[in-house]
Steps between C-alpha positions, in 0.01 A plus 500: 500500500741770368760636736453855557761778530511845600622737322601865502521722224651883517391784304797713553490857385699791418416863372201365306600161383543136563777229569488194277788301444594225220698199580766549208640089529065388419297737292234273537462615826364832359472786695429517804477738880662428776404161690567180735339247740360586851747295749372285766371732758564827327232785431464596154568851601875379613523257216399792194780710635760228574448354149455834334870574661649172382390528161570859428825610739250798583530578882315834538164291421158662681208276580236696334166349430333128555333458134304156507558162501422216193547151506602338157556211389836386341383241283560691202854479588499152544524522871211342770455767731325835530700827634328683725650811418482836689572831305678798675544809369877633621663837450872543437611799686836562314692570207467162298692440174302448193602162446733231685550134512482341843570159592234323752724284713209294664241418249176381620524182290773363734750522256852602578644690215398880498258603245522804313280803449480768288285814631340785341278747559217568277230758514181462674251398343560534140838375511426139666584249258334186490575312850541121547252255703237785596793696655266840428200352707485792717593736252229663514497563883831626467415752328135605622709520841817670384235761284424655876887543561679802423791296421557107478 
């Protein structure tokens, strides 16, 4: 029986557009949104903004929107498990640059060196490039949601 993992996965938004981040030391990780595994005992509520925080540096984070949830298997990764993975849709309430690097200093794969990301906003929707691993799987949602906001 595959292992099973939760996962959390934040659409975090700005003025109109979406954070997506490339890891600049494996391109073959594509492109990708904010995300990390559920710890023991955590909610995925606490866990999308703690990771979302860790990943980006971004500290003025708001809890928006619960999106859905998919389960996936990883085997086309070469991994034996399936993510359970909850999607969140968060709203930065500042002044964010453009772009930044930002080193994760506890990766979820238990690693110890920091891991660096490169973040960007891009325009929703048109400007989404292709995402990684079904990364845009609630896409959609996001943006039948964010359509009733005056801002997001």
């Amino acid at each position: 029986m595959r292992k099973v993992i939760n996962k959390v996965f934040a659409y975090v938004t700005h003025a109109g557009r979406l954070l997506v981040f490339s890891h600049p030391d494996h391109p073959e990780a594509g492109i990708q949104v904010p995300a990390g595994t559920v710890k023991e005992g955590e909610q995925p509520e606490t866990a999308v903004l703690r990771e979302a925080f860790e990943e980006t540096g971004l500290d003025n984070l708001e809890l928006v929107a619960f999106l859905g949830e998919q389960r996936r298997s990883m085997a086309d990764f070469g991994l034996d498990q399936i993510h359970h993975r909850y999607f969140y849709h968060l709203r930065y309430n500042g002044r964010p640059p453009e772009s930044w690097r930002h080193y994760e200093t506890e990766p979820s794969d238990g690693g110890s060196e920091p891991i660096a990301f490169d973040f960007f906003w891009v325009r929703l929707p048109e400007g989404v490039p292709a995402l990684i691993a079904d990364h845009n799987a609630m896409l959609p949602r996001l943006l039948d949601y964010s359509g009733r906001l005056p801002a997001f």
